[in-house]
N, C-alpha and C positions, 0 to 999 in steps of 0.2 A: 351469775348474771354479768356481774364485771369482767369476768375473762371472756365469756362470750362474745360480748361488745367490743373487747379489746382486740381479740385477733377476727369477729368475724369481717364476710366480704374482701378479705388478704386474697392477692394472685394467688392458685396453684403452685408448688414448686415443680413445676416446668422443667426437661433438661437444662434448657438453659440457662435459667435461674439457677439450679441445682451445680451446675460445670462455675458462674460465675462465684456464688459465695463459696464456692472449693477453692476457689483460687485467692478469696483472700485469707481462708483456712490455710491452706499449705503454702502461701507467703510467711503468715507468720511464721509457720512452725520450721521453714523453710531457710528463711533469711538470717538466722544466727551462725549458719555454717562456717561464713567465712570468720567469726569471730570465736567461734566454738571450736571449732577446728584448726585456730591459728597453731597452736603446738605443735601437732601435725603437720602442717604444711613446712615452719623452721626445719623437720627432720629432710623433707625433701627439697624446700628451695632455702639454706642458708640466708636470712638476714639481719641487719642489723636494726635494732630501736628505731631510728629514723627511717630506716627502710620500709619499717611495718607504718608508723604514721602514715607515709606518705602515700601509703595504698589504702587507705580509708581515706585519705585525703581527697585523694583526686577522684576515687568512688563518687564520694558524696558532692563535691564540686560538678563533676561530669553530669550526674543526677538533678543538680539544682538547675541548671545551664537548660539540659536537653528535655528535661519532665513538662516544666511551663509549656516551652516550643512546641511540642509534643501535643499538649493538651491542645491548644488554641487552633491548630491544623488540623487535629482529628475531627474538627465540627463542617471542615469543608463537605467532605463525605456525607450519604446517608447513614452510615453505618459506621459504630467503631468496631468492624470483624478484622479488619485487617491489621490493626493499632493492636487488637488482643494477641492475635497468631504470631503476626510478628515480633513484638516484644518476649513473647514464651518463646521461638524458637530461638533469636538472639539470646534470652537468659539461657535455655538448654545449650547452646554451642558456649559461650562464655564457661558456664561448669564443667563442659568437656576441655575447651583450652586451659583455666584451672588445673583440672586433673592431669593434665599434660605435661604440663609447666614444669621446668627442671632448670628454669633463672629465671632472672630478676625481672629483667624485660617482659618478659612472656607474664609472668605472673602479674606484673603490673598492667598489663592491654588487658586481661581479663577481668581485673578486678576495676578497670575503665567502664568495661559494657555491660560487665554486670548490676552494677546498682544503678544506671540510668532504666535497664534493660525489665528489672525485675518492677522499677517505680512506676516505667509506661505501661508495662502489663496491666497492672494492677490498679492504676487508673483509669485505663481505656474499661477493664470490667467494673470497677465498681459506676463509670461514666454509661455504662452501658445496662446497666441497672436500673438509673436513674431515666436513662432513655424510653426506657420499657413503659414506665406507668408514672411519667413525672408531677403527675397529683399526687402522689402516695412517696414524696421523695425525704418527707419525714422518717414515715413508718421502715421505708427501707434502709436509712442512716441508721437507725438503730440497731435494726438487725445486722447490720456489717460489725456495729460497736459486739453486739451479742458474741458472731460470731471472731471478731480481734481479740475479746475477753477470752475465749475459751481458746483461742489459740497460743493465748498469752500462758495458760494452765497445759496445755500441752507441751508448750516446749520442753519444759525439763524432763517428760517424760520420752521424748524423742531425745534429749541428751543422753539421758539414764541407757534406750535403748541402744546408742551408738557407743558406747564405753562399756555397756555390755558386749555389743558383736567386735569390739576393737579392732573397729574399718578404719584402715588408714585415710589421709589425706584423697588420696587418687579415688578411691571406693566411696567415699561421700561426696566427692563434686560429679562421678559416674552415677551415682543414685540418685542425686536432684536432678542432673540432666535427665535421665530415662523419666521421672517421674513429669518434668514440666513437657519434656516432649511429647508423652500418652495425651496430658491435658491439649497441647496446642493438636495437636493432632483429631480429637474428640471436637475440638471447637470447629472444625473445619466443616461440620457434618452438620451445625446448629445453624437456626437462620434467626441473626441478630434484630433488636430494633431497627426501624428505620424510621431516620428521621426527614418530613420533607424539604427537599430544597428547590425552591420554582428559578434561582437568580441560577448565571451559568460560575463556573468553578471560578475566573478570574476576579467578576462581581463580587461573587463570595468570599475572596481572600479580602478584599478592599473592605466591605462590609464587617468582616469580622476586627479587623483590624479596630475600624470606626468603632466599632460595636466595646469594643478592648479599651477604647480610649476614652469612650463614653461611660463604661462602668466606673473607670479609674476618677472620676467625676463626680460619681452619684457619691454622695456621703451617707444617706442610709444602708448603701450596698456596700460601702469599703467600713461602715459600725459593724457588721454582719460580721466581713472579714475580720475584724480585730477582735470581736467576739470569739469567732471558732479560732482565734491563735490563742488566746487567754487559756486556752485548758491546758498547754501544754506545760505552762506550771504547776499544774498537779495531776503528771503523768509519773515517769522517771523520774524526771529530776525531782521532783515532789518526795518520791519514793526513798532516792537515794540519802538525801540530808536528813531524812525526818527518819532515818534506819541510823544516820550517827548522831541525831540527837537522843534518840531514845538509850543511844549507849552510856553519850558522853554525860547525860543531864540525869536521865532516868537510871543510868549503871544498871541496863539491862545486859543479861548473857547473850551470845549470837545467836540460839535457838530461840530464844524467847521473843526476837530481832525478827527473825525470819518468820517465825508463826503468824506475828503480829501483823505483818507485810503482807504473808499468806491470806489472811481474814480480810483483809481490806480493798486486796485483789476480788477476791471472791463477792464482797458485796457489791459490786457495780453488777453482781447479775441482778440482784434483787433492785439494783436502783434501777435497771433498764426494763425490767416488769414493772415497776411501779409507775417508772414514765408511761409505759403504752396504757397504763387501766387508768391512768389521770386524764391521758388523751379522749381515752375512751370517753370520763365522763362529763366532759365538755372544757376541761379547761386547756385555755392556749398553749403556743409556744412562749411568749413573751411572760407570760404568768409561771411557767415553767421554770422557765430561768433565773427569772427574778427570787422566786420562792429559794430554790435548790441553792440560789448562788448565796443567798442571807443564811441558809441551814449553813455551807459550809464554813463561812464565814465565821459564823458560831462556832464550831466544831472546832476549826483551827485553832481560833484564840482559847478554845478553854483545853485544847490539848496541851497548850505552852503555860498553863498554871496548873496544870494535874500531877502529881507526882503518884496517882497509883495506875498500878500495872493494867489493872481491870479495864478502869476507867477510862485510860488510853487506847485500850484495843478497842474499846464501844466508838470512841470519838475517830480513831482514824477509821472501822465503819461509815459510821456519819458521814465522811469528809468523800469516803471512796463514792459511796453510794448515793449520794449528794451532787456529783460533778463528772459521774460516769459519761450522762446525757449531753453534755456541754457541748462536746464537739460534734455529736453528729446533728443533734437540733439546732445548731448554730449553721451546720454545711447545707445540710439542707433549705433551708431559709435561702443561703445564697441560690441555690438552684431552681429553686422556685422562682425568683428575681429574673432568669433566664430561663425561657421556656425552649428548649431544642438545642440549648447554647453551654450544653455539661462539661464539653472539656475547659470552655472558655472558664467558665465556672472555676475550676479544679486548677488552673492557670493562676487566678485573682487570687484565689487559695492560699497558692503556693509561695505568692508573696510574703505569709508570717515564716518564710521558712529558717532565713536569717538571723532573724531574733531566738527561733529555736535551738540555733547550731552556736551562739555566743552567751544564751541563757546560763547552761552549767558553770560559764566561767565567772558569769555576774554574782552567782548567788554564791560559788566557792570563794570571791574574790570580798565580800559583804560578811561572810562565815568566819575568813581569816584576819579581817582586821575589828569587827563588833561581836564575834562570836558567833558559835552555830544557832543560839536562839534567833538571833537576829535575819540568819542570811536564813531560816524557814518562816518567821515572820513577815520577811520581804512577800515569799511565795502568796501570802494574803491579798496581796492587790491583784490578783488573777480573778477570787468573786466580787472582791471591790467592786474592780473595772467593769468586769461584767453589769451589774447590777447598776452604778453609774451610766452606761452607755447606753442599757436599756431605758434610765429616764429620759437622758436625752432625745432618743429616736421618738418616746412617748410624746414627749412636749414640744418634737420639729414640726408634726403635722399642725399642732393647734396655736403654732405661731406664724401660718402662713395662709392669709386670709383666702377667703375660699371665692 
């Protein structure tokens, strides 16, 4: 009865439904190349330490700069089809100039358009998603987390098979191009949401802008945002510390390291079915949260006084499966805030991105001088916060008279 309720009255998967969660599929499984592949690429284009920074460098900077931009213009349109095609055919030509690349220069302009390239894709579809049936823009944030989690379980098997077929550099950036090109290509034949727009295109830029400056205002809508950026202290970086605490505290072996990582990955599937049959049976997002964020809360702190092996693997469950839902029940909220206004939405977003990209040095930098207990105990103010900003927002409405 509970599953029924949970997945019944869901859209069909539609072509185009079908074409858009493929592409946050084959992002993930997609977008480790250039960093899976770096070996590879030294045998073809010579560099040095600083040479390789600075091409992840300006990736991600290019990325932060043009992805916002990006979002906040694609809402002029009825439609993000052309934000989707484009962005895939610029990622497909970027992997082919990759492949190309035989210096420094070259290799660096590609790895400029590729990661803004691959972020607008991949916005413009999951924005386009949200377009489709933005009542349901919950249920679909999940399913993106669903399928990011299983993308996250694929990658090493798409590693495995590429050091099996021992494709050089040229041969993997030729096989992500051809692969994103079939997708852009396919999407050309789909007929996207559309969303209305009655004001003429110059109104609409004015409008949005307003509309930009006005969300930047709303303090329930920027709680939201600071909410959906809180989770990304127990993504990765979550992952990485709490992989050397359990060596340096627990003198755990690396297999033992990795299992443990392995299990805890894998519970966010379970926590993201339990999110939808809770939805199912009547309880909120805000209840959601609140709950989930006091579980992991728990979970943290008694994983940093457990010293057995067992123990810690059930707790960093807990913790996985506990805080899987965070971000997409938190992004959706925002888009709900904005009815027809997803990229702008995904713009507002992108603002925690900062904090994201200076995080790992926070907590390496907290690690190094109070210990690694300390700099994974930082990590705990992510359900803290959570769970504090939800009373907040609770007791904004009932402190202003009606």
């Amino acid at each position: 009865m509970l599953f029924t309720r949970a997945f019944s009255g869901r859209p069909s998967l539609s072509p185009l439904r079908l074409t858009l969660f493929s592409i946050t599929l084959l992002e993930e499984m997609l977008s480790g190349i250039p960093t899976i592949g770096l070996p590879l690429l030294r045998h073809q284009v010579p560099m040095t330490y600083t040479q390789i920074g600075l091409l992840f460098t300006l990736g991600a900077a290019m990325s932060m700069v043009l992805e916002p931009l990006s979002n906040v213009l694609s809402d002029l349109g009825k439609t993000k089809k052309i934000w989707v095609i484009g962005g895939l055919l610029v990622l497909s030509g970027s992997f082919v100039l990759a492949g190309l690349a035989r210096s420094f220069a070259v290799i660096l302009l590609a790895f400029a358009l590729l990661y803004p390239s691959n972020d607008i894709a991949l916005g413009a579809a999951q924005s386009s998603l949200i377009d489709e049936n933005p009542h349901r823009s919950t249920r679909t944030m999940l399913r993106l987390a669903f399928i990011g989690n299983l993308g996250d379980f694929l990658t090493p098997l798409t590693v495995t098979i590429i050091a099996l077929l021992a494709l050089g550099w040229a041969s993997l950036c030729w096989l992500a191009a051809v692969i994103w090109l079939v997708v852009a290509l396919f999407s050309c034949a789909l007929r996207f949401p559309q969303v209305e727009r009655s004001e003429g295109r110059r109104s609409r830029l004015g409008l949005l802008l307003e509309g930009f400056v006005a969300a930047l205002r709303n303090p329930l809508l920027l709680g939201w945002v600071v909410i959906a950026t809180l989770p990304v202290m127990l993504d990765e970086v979550y992952r990485s510390f709490v992989s050397l605490y359990l060596q340096d505290m627990l003198h755990l072996s690396d297999d033992a390291v990795e299992s443990l990582i392995t299990f805890e990955s894998a519970s966010g599937f379970a926590g993201l079915l339990l999110c939808e049959l809770l939805l199912a049976v009547g309880l909120t997002v805000r209840q959601l949260l609140a709950g989930s964020a006091l579980v992991a809360l728990i979970g943290m702190t008694a994983l940093l006084l457990t010293r057995s092996l067992w123990l810690a693997g059930l707790l960093l469950c807990v913790v996985g499966a506990s805080s899987i839902s965070w971000f997409p029940l938190a992004r959706a909220q925002v888009y709900e805030r904005l009815p027809g206004r997803s990229g702008t939405g995904r713009a507002l977003l992108s603002l925690g991105t900062p904090f994201s990209v200076v995080l790992p040095s926070i907590v390496g930098l907290i690690a190094g001088r109070l210990g690694i207990t300390a700099g994974v105990a930082f990590l705990e103010l992510a359900p803290l916060g959570i769970f504090l900003l939800l009373l907040v927002q609770r007791a904004e409405p009932r402190a202003t008279p009606a």
